[in-house]
Each structure stands twice: as structure tokens, then as C-alpha cells.
ZAMARGU-4260 file (C-alpha; in steps of 0.2 Angstrom, whole numbers, plus 5000, padded with zeros to 4 digits):
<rodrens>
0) 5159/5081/5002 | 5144/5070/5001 | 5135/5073/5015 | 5120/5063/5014 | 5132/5049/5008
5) 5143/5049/5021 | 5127/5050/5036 | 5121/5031/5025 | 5138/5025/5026 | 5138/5027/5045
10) 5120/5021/5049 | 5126/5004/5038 | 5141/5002/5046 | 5130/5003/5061 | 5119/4991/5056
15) 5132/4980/5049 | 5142/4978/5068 | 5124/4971/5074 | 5124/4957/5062 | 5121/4939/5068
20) 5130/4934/5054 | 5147/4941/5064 | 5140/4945/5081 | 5134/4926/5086 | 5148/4914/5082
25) 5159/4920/5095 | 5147/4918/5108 | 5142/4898/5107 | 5141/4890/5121 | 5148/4872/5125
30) 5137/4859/5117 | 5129/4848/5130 | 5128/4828/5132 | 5110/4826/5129 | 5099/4836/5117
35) 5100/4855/5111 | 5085/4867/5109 | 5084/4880/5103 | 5071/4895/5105 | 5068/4913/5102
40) 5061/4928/5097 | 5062/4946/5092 | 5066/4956/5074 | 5085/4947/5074 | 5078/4928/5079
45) 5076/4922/5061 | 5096/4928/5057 | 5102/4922/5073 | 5095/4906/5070 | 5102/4906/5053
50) 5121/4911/5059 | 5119/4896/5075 | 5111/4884/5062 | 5128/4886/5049 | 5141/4887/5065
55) 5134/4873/5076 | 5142/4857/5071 | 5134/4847/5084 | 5115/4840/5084 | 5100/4855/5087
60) 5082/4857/5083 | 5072/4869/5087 | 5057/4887/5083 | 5060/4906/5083 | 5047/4919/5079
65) 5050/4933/5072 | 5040/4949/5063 | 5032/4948/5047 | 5045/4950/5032 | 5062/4944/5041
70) 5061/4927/5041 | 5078/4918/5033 | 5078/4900/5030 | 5086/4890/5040 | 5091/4870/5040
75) 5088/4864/5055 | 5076/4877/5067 | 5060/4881/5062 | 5057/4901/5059 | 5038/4909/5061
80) 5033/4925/5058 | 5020/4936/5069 | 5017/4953/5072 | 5026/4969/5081 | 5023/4981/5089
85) 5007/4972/5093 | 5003/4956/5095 | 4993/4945/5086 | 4987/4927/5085 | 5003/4920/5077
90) 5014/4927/5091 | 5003/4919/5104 | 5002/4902/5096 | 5020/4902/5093 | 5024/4907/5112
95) 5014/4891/5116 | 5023/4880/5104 | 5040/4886/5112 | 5036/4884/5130 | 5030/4867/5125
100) 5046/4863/5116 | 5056/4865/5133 | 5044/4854/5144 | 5052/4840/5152 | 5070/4845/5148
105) 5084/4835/5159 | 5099/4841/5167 | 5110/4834/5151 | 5101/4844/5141 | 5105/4864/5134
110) 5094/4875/5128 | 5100/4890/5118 | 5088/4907/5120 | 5090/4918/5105 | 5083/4934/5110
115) 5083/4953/5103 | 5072/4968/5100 | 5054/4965/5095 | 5051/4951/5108 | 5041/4958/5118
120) 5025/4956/5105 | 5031/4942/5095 | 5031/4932/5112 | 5013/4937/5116 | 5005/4924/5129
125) 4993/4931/5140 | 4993/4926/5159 | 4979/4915/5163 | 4962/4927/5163 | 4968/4939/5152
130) 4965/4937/5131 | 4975/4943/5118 | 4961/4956/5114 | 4965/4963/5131 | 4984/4963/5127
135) 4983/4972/5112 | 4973/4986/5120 | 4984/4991/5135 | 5000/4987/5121 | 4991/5001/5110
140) 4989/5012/5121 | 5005/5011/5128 | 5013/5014/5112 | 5005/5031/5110 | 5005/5036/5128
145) 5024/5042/5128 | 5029/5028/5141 | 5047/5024/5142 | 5052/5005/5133 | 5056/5000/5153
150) 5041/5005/5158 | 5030/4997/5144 | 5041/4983/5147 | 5037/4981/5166 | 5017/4980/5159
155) 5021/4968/5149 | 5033/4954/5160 | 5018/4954/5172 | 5003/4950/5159 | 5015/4937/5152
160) 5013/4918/5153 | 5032/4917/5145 | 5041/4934/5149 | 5048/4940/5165 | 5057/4925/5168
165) 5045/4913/5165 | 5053/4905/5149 | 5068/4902/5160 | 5060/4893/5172 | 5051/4883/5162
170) 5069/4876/5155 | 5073/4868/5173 | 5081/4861/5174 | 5092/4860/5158 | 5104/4873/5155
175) 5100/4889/5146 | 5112/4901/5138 | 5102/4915/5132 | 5111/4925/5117 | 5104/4942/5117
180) 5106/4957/5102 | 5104/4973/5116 | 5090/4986/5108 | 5087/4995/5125 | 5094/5008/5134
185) 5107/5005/5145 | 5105/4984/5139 | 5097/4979/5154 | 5091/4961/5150 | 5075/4963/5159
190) 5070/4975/5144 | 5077/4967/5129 | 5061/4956/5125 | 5053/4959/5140 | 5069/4948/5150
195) 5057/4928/5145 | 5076/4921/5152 | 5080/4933/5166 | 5074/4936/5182 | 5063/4950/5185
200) 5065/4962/5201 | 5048/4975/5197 | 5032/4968/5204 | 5014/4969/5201 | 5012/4984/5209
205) 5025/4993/5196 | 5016/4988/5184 | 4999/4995/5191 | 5007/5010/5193 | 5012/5014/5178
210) 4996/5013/5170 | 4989/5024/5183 | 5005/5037/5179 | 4999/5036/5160 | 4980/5035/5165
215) 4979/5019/5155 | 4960/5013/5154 | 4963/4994/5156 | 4951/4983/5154 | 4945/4974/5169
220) 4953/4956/5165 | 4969/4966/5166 | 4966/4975/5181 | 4959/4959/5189 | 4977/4949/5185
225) 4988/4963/5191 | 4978/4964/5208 | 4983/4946/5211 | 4998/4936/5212 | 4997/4924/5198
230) 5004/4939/5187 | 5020/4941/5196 | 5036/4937/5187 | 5050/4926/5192 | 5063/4935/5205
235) 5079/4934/5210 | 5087/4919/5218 | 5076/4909/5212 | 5081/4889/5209 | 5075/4886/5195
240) 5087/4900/5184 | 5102/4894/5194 | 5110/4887/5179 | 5105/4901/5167 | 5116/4913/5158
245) 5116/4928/5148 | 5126/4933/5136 | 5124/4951/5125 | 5131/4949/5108 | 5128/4967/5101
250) 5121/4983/5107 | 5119/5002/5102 | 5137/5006/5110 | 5145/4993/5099 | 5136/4999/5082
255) 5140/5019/5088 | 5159/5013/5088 | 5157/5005/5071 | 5148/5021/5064 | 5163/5032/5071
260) 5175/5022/5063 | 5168/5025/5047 | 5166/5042/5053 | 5187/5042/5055 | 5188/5035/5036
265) 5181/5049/5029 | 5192/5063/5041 | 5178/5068/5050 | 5180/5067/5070 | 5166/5057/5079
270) 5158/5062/5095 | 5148/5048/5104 | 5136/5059/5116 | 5127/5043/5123 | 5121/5028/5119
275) 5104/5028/5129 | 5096/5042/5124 | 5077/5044/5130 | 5064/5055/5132 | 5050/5063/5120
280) 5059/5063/5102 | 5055/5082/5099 | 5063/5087/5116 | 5076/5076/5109 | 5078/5085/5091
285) 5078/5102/5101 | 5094/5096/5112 | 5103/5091/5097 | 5101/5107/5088 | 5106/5116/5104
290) 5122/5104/5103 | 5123/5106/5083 | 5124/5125/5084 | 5137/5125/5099 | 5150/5117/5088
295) 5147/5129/5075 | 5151/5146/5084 | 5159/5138/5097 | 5168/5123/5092 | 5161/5115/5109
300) 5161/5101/5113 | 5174/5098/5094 | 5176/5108/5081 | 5170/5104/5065 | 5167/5097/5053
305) 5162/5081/5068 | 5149/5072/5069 | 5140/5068/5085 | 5131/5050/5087 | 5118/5044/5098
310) 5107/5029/5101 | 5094/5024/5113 | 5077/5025/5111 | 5064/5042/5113 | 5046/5042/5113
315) 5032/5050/5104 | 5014/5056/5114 | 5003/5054/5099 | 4993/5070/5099 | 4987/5070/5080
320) 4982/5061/5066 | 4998/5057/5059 | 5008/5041/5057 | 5021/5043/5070 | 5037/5038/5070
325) 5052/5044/5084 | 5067/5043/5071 | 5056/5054/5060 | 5048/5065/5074 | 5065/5068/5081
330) 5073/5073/5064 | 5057/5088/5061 | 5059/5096/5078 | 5079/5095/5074 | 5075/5105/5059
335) 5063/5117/5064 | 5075/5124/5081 | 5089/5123/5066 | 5078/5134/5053 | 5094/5129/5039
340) 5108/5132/5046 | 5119/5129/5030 | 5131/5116/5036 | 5121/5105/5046 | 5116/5088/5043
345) 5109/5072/5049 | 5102/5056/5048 | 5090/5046/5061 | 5086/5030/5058 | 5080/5013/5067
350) 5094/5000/5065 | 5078/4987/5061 | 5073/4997/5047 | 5055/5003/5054 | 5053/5018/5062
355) 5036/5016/5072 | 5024/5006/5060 | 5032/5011/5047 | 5042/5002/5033 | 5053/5016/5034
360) 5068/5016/5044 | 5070/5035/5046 | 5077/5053/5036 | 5088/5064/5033 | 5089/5081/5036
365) 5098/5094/5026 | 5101/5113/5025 | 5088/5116/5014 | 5074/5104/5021 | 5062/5115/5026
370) 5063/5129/5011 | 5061/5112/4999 | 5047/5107/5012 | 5038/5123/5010 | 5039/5127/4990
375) 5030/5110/4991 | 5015/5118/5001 | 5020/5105/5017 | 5020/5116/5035 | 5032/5107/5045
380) 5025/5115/5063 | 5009/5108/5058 | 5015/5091/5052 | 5025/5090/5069 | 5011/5094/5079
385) 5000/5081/5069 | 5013/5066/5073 | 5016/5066/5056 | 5034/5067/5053 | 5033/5052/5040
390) 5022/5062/5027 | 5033/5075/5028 | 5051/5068/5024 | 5041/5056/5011 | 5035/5073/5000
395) 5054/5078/5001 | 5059/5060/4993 | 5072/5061/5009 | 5066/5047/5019 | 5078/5030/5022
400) 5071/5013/5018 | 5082/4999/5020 | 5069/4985/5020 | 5072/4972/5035 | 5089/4973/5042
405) 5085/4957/5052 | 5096/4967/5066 | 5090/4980/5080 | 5099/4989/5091 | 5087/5002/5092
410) 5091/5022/5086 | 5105/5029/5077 | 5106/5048/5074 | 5119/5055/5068 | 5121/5075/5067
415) 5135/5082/5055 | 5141/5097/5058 | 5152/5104/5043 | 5166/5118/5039 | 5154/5127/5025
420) 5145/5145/5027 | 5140/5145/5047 | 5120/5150/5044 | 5108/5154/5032
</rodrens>
């Protein structure tokens, strides 16, 4: 058996189930009698706007934006690139461009949402009083607080001009059908791009309160706009999202289900854990290992050879100097609790092929990953207290690069757990 072979194998079929390409088609909506718009944004938006563009025979125009590096071209819908995970410039002018594209819309028309993982910065439109300086400091800080997606989410719906809703309501009162590729846990829409189409039941006061939870040090425009009600987000039951719908076209439970299949092909039994796994990605690695070794001696909760799957997404408190990374963090703490036991294996990757900042979409991890790790003067303790995961699996050659996969539906790990020698 090729183990590493078979861990890719499932991460692409993965990868492949979140396709536009095949996820979208089935979801159009009935064209409208007067004009068709469309908008979006997120790390899928340009290859959803490619698949609406070659399946929709009728009249459309429209702008997505997506991150740097995944654009596609597309015939009839204009595709922008900006950054993630923080914002810059090009996200906020783009955000302006779209909600001005949706302005005095009629009742004939429809307007499709294109929406997936990523959106939350490459939709970046600072409520009034607050600059995009601002935004990117509390976003930073954020990122490296350990903050769960929700609850960076929440901070970012109500710092929003766009998010939260407000995109929605901008539409009224045409009709919107938002299409959405699900990178959160649990695929609550109010979380995959920070919900611009849906309305939004957390209030002001959440998000206040999670900065105070992380002792976030927000600059005063910030603190001023949450302490008022101009940066409250749409709610429920209100008019102008009456004739909004929502539709999720792919999400982490579709792509662990397309993983075990391939799983299946090659006679290993697949064991879907979960598919909204959260929490520090270390703490994470640790369970994992826990599970990984209870199937060895115990063949709980399968026997082996399996393979147990997860999504979901974990988080990393940046402590050191290092470059971060969750798929990447997760996999060193998995293989410092295993310390190379002989027939365990994984792989943990980020279905949009960056894991943090990086270009890098994850690792693998095999028996001998540490004894390799150390011959090459690495300490893997000391890389993992650093945050620097990334260095790590880079020195080995075993990290996964997959370039854009213009797709996200957030983590894959998969932990394979074979029939060979039971430890080292």
C-alpha cells in the first residue's frame, strides 16, 4: 500500500466534490423578466462565476471578487482580485462597485449572490467612521488571538457597510438567490462570508464582547461604531429580505463523503468523526492521536486498516515567531502524542489550497516524521511552540501544494490507520 498516495487521493476527491464546475449547475434558479445580476465574493467566486457564465443561457452581467491568484476568465461577469485573510484596498473598492451595481433594482429583476469562503475580506467595506486601516488591525489581531470563525465573523458583520445582511437589503427589492460553497462549521449562512445576503441575529453588543473575551486593543473609531447603532446588521423579519433565498451547493460533509468513497475503492473502511471540528489545532492533533492509537490496540471505534475523516475548521493562538498555519499545526502536535507509531499516517490540508498565509495547503505525516525531522537538526517541540509548523514539514519535502483550487470547504484531515507492526 501507498500510503501517502492514497491520503492525496482522498484530500482531491475532496476537493473535487466542491467543484463549481459540478456543484452549481444544479442549483440555478429561474431566470427572471427583467435584468440578471450577478455579484459575489470569496476564494470560489471567480469558478462559480465561470460555471453560472457557461450554464446560463439567458441574458446576465455582472463582478465577483476574489483572492489574488484565482481568478478564471469569464465571458460575461467581470472577476477582480483582492486580498485574504486581510483586507486590502482592492476588496474595499470592489465591495463599493457591487453594492452599487444592485442600486435601484426593480421587482422584475434577479439578482444571483455567488458567495463562499474567503468573503469576509475580499468584501471589506468599513461602516461609516471606521477606515480600512482600522479593519485590518482588529482583523489581525483576530487571526492570531485563537477566536473561533463565528466569533471573528460576528466582529466583522457589524464593522461592515455590505456584510450582515446589508448586501441583501440593498437588492430590494429584486429578487436574490444567493448560491453559497459552505467553509464553516456547522454551514451556518451567517458565517460563510460573514452572511452579506442573510440576516443576522448577533448584535453590537456580541461583537463588543468578543473583543473584550480576546482583550482585543481596538482602535477608538472601532470602539466608537460598536457603541452605536449605525453598526448594527440587518435582522430577522426584516421586509427588505422577504424575497431572499439561500441555497448551499457544497460543504465539508459533502467533500468527507466523496473522500470516503475513494477511501471504499481502495478496501479501506472510512470513518467520518465529524464534520465541524473546532478548537486550538494542537488540542486537536492530540485527540486524533488519542483516537488513532484506540483503533490500533483496540480496534475502537473500527478496526484497521480505516481511516478516520474530519473537517471543520481549528484555530491557532500565535505564541511564537513562526508562520502559522492550523492544517500544519494540527498535523505536528498529531505527531509529537504519536512519537512513530509505525502504521499511522495522515494528511491535513485546506480544501482552498492555503493553509494560513501560506501557499501551502497542508502535510503529511508518516511513521518516520520525526526521526527524519531530527537527523535534519529540526526539534519539532520547539517548532510547535514557535507556531512554525510550516518550516517544519518544508525541511522534510512532506508539505502539500496544490496551488489555487478555486474551492473551500474549509479543513480535510484524514488519519490512516494501517495493519503493519503496531508501534515503534
Amino acid at each position: 500500500m501507498d500510503e501517502r498516495r492514497l491520503l492525496r487521493s482522498m484530500f482531491d476527491a475532496a476537493v473535487a466534490s466542491a467543484q463549481p464546475a459540478h456543484a452549481l449547475p444544479p442549483h440555478l434558479p429561474e431566470p427572471s423578466h427583467g435584468r440578471t445580476i450577478v455579484i459575489g465574493a470569496g476564494k470560489a467566486a471567480a469558478a462559480m462565476a465561470r460555471a453560472l457564465d457557461d450554464h446560463w443561457p439567458h441574458a446576465l452581467s455582472g463582478l465577483v471578487v476574489t483572492r489574488y491568484g484565482h481568478a478564471v476568465p469569464c465571458r460575461r461577469i467581470e472577476v477582480v482580485e483582492a486580498a485574504h485573510p486581510v483586507p486590502d484596498a482592492a476588496g474595499v473598492e470592489a465591495a463599493r462597485r457591487i453594492l452599487a451595481s444592485v442600486a435601484e433594482l426593480s421587482v422584475d429583476d434577479l439578482v444571483i449572490a455567488l458567495v463562499s469562503g474567503g468573503g469576509s475580506a475580499l468584501l471589506a467595506l468599513p461602516v461609516p467612521g471606521v477606515t480600512l486601516a482600522d479593519k485590518q488591525q482588529v482583523n489581525r489581531a483576530l487571526l492570531a488571538s485563537g477566536a473561533t470563525i463565528g466569533e471573528i465573523n460576528c466582529v466583522r458583520r457589524h464593522l461592515s457597510a455590505i456584510k450582515g445582511g446589508r448586501l441583501a437589503a440593498a437588492c430590494h427589492p429584486a429578487r436574490i438567490v444567493t448560491l453559497a460553497i459552505s467553509d464553516v462549521p456547522g454551514d451556518n449562512p451567517i458565517d460563510i462570508a460573514s452572511g452579506p445576503t442573510v440576516a443576522d441575529p448577533t448584535t453590537v453588543a456580541d461583537a463588543r464582547d468578543v473583543l473584550r473575551k480576546y482583550a482585543i486593543d481596538a482602535p477608538p473609531s472601532i470602539r466608537t461604531a460598536l457603541d452605536g447603532v449605525a453598526a448594527e446588521s440587518i435582522k430577522p423579519g426584516d421586509a427588505r429580505l422577504a424575497r431572499a433565498e439561500y441555497r448551499i451547493i457544497a460543504t465539508p460533509q459533502i467533500a468527507l463523503e466523496a473522500a470516503a468513497r475513494a477511501a471504499r475503492e481502495q478496501g479501506i473502511l472510512p470513518v467520518i468523526l465529524s464534520d465541524s471540528v473546532e478548537g486550538e489545532a494542537r488540542d486537536v492533533g492530540k485527540v486524533m492521536a488519542a483516537i488513532a492509537r484506540q483503533v490500533d490496540l483496540h480496534a475502537q471505534p473500527a478496526a484497521a486498516p480505516c481511516v478516520l475523516l474530519s473537517g471543520g475548521e481549528t484555530t491557532v493562538t500565535v505564541h511564537g515567531d513562526g508562520r502559522g498555519g492550523r492544517n500544519v499545526e494540527f498535523l505536528l502536535a498529531l505527531a509529537l502524542a504519536l512519537q512513530g507509531r509505525a502504521n499511522v499516517y495522515a494528511l491535513a490540508a485546506d480544501t482552498d489550497g492555503v493553509d494560513g498565509v501560506e501557499a501551502i495547503a497542508g502535510a503529511i505525516v508518516a511513521p518516520d516524521t520525526l526521526r527524519r525531522a531530527r537527523a535534519l537538526g529540526r526539534h519539532p517541540g520547539r517548532d510547535l511552540e514557535r507556531n512554525d509548523a510550516h518550516a517544519f514539514f518544508e525541511a522534510l519535502g512532506d508539505s502539500v501544494i496544490t496551488g489555487p483550487t478555486r474551492t473551500n470547504v474549509n479543513d480535510f484531515r484524514a488519519v490512516l490507520v494501517t495493519t503493519g507492526t503496531r508501534a515503534l
